[in-house]
C-alpha positions, -999 to 999 in steps of 0.1 A, spaced: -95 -255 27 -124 -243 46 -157 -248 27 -175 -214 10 -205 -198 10 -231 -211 -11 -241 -192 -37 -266 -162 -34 -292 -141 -50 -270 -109 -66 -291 -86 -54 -283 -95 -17 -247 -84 -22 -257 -52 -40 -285 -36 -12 -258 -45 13 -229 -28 -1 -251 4 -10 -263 5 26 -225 0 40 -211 24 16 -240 47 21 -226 47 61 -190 50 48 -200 86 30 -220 93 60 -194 89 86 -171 112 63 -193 137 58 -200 136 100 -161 138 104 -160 168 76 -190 186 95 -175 183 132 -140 183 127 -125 196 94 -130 191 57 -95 181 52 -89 157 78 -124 137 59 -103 142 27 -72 131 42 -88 98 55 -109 96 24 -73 94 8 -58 69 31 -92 47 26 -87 44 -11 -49 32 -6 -57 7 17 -92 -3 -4 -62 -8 -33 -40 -31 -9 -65 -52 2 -77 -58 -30 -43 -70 -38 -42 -95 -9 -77 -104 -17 -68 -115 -51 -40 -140 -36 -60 -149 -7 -99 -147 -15 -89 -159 -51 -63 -185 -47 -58 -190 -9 -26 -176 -12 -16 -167 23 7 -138 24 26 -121 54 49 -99 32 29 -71 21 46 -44 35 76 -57 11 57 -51 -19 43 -16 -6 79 -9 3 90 -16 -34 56 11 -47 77 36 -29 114 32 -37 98 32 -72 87 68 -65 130 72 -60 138 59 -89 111 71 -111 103 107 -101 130 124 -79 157 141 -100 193 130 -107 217 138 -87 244 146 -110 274 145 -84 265 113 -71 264 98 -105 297 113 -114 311 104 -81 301 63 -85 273 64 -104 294 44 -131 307 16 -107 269 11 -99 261 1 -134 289 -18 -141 280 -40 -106 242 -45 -116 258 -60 -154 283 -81 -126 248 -92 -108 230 -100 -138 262 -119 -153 260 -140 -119 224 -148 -126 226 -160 -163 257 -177 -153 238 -199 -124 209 -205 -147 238 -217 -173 251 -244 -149 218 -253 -133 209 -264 -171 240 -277 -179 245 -295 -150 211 -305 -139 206 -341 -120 244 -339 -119 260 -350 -87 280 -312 -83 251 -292 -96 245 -277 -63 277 -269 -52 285 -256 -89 258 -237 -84 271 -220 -48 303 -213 -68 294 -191 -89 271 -173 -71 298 -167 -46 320 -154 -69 294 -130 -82 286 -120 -50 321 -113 -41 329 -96 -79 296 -73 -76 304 -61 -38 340 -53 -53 333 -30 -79 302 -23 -60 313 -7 -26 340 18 -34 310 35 -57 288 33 -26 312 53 -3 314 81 -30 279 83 -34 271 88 0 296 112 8 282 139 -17 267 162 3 247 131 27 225 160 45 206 164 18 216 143 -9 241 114 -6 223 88 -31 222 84 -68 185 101 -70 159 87 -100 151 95 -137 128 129 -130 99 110 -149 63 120 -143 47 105 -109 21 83 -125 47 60 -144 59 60 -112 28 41 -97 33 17 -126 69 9 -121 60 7 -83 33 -23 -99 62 -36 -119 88 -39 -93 66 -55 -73 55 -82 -97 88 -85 -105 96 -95 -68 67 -115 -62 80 -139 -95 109 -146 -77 97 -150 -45 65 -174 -59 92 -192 -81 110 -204 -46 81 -210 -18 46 -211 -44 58 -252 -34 54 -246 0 27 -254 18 0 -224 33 19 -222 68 54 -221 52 45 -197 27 33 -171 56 66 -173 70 86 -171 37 70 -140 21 73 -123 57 108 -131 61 116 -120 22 96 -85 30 115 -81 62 148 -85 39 134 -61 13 126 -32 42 158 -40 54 174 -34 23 159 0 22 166 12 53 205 3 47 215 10 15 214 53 19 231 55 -20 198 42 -29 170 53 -8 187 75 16 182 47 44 170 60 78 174 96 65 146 97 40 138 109 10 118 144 16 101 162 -10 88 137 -34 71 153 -70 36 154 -69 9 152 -96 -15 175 -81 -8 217 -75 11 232 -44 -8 248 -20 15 273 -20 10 279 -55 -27 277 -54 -30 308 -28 -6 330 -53 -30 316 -80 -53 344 -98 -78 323 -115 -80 304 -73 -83 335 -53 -115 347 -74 -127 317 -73 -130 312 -40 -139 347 -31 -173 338 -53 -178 309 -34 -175 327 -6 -193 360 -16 -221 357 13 -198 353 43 -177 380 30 -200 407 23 -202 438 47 -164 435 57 -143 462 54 -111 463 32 -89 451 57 -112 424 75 -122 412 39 -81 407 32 -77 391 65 -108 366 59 -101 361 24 -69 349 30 -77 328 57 -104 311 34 -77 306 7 -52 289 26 -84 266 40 -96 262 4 -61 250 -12 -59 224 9 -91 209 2 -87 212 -34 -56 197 -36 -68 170 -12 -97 170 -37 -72 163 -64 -58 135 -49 -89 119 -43 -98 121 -81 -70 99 -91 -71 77 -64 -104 68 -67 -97 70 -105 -71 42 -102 -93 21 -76 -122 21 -101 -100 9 -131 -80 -18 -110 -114 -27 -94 -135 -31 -127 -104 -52 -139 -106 -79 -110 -143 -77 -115 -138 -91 -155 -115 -112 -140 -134 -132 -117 -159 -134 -138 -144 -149 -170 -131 -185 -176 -98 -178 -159 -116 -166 -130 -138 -197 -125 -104 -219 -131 -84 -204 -106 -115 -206 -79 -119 -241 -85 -81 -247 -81 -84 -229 -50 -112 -251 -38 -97 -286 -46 -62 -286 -57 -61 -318 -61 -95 -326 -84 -79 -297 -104 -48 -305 -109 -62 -342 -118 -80 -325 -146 -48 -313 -161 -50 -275 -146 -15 -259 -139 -24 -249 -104 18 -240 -96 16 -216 -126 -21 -204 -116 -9 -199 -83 25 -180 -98 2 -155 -119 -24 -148 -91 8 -139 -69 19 -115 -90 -12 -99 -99 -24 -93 -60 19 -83 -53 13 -56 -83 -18 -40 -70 0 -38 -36 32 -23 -58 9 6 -71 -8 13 -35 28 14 -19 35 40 -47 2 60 -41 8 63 -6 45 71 -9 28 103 -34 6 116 -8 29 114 22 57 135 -1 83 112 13 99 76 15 106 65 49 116 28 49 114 28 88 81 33 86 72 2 70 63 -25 97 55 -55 85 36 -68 110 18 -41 124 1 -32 94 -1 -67 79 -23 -74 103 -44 -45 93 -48 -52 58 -58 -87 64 -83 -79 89 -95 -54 62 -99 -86 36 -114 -104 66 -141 -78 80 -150 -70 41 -157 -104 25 -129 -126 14 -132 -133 -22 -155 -103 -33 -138 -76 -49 -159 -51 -37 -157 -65 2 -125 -59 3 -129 -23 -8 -153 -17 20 -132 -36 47 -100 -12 36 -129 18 40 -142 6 74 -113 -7 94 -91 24 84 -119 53 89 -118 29 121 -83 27 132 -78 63 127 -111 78 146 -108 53 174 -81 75 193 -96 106 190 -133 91 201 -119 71 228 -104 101 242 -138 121 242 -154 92 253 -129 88 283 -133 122 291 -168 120 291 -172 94 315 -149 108 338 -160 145 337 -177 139 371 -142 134 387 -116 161 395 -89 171 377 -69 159 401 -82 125 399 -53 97 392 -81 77 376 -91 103 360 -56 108 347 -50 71 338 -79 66 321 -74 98 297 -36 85 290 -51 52 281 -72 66 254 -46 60 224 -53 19 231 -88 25 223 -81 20 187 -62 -16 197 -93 -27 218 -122 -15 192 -103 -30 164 -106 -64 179 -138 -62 192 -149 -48 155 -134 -83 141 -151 -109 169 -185 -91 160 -180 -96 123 -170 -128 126 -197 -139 150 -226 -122 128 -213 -124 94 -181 -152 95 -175 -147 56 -174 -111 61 -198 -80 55 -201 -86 20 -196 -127 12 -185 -138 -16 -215 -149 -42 -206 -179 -64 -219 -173 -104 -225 -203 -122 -212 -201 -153 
């Protein structure tokens, strides 16, 4: 393990941050000001959900050293939670196999206890493993029996539209929790089988179990619809829609508006007014959104703050540090390692949820592990491994980044080609070459931080205890 930061005057940290947050607001105001209101709010959105996931890897990694490829599993989970949770029944699908389903999860869960039976009763024995194999096979092949004829029935209700079993109809913001819970419930198991591995191997298990879990989404349509999606996901904020039909909205935004709308006649003021109404519901509800996101960042954030900073937190950074002189000294470092896992999987569970809530939809295709696996670590990275509040401002920076490097490169290229014609097949090239901007100014974003500033913009700061 590579050796950190000494410690450092609080105040350091804290002049630093203000300044780079300070930049953060001032970039989305420049955004807001030149190009639109909502398209700041919409990143502004986007900024807290992946402040919240690389939080969640910066728990495992900047906490523990916990090196984890599979977040796009977890995220993945968030959403299908969003299914389950806040979508509607649909009542032909459950009458159509709904039952058959149930009975197959008891047949799964029956499987389970019965492996855990034999592994006890059989443990050290020379047939444990094979024992072992047996039943789980039979399971396997019990559950898929019961399981499949339900599957096809589900699916053929009405598969434009519907064709899966639908969720409970619950509000969305148990959904974000369940989203937490499902994926702490995936990260036990998957820390139960490879938390023994070493660093390297880990990497490669949780990005092949996350690859299996998007998989499983994008296959199983009786569930999450598969490659057809799940459209029209519940929301916890007002309809625009509903907001420009909205009394108490319309007169509120005609106040707001009284200057620019005085001296029009009837039919210009109509004409503008409802122009301004349709512009002001979609700030507000993006306005909305932003209010519970940043609501949930603060409370999760605050949390990991306590964290760090009690006893527990100084255990689990010393185990981090030197495995060995800790687990000398008696420390569980497997079960340390198993909680911080789960915690950092969770906080990526209620992200994936979030951003499931504001897109309105579950796509599983959508969820590449690789592509934006790399963009949340390098979020962790450019931030400040092991500082909470690092991590918030690399998931700021690098996504305010990665989103308004396309549309600047394309200005820039135009700029610096304006001289040419317009027949010009540089001209031409150099324009269509614009959307790699984002690719190029990533990177070169991550070599400067890591030439200036190698433990990130804000470094971690030891506290003694």
């Amino acid at each position: 393990m590579s050796q950190r930061p000494s410690s450092q005057p609080l105040q350091d940290n804290t002049v630093r941050a203000s300044i780079a947050f300070l930049v953060m607001a001032g970039l989305l105001i420049l955004i807001g000001v030149t190009q639109s209101w909502a398209l700041a709010l919409t990143i502004l959105n986007l900024c807290i959900i992946s402040a919240l996931m690389a939080l969640g890897v910066n728990i495992q990694w900047g906490y523990a050293g916990l090196f984890n490829v599979g977040i796009m599993g977890f995220a993945a989970l968030g959403g299908l939670a969003m299914i389950i949770i806040s979508m509607p029944p649909v009542k032909e699908a459950w009458q159509a196999g709904g039952t058959r389903v149930l009975f197959a999860l008891l047949a799964i869960l029956a499987t389970l206890s019965a492996a855990l039976f034999v592994h006890k009763l059989l443990k050290g024995k020379r047939w444990h493993g094979w024992a072992i194999a047996l039943v789980v096979i039979l399971g396997v092949v019990l559950s898929r029996s019961i399981l499949d004829p339900g599957v096809t029935a589900i699916e053929a209700v009405n598969p434009a539209s519907t064709g899966y079993l639908g969720g409970l109809g619950l509000p969305v913001v148990l959904a974000w929790m369940v989203g937490g819970l499902l994926a702490a419930a995936a990260a036990w198991l998957i820390g139960k089988i490879a938390l023994g591995l070493r660093s390297d191997y880990l990497a490669i298990a949780t990005l092949g179990i996350s690859e299996i879990l998007v998989a499983v989404m994008r296959n199983e349509d009786w569930l999450t619809r598969g490659v057809k999606n799940v459209t029209g996901l519940p929301r916890p904020v007002p309809y625009e829609l509903e907001l420009q039909q909205t009394p108490w909205f319309i007169n509120l935004v005609e106040r707001i508006n009284a200057g620019s709308l005085a001296g029009l006649n009837s039919n210009e003021y109509a004409t503008v007014l409802q122009s301004l109404v349709v512009d002001s519901a979609s700030i507000f509800v993006k306005l909305c959104y932003t209010g519970l996101f940043a609501l949930v960042l603060i409370i999760i954030l605050q949390l990991c703050v306590l964290a760090l900073d009690s006893p527990w937190g100084r255990m689990v950074r010393a185990i981090r540090d030197n495995e060995v002189a800790a687990d000398a000294m008696g420390k569980d470092v497997t079960g340390r390692h198993l909680q911080i896992f789960i915690l950092g999987s969770a906080v990526v569970g209620i992200a994936g949820a979030m951003l499931a809530t504001l897109d309105g939809q579950f796509t599983p295709g959508s969820y590449s592990p690789l592509r934006f696996t790399f963009l949340i670590w390098v979020m962790v990275i450019v931030g400040g491994s092991g500082n909470n509040l690092g991590a918030v401002l690399g998931g700021f920076l690098v996504w305010l980044i990665w989103v308004e490097a396309e549309p600047v490169g394309f200005w820039l290229m135009d700029v610096l080609t304006s001289g040419m014609g317009d027949d010009s097949g540089l001209r031409k090239h150099l324009l269509d070459s614009a959307q790699y901007m984002r690719v190029i100014i990533m990177g070169a974003v991550l070599l400067l931080v890591m030439r200036f500033s190698p433990w990130g913009l804000l470094p971690e700061q030891n506290r003694q205890a």
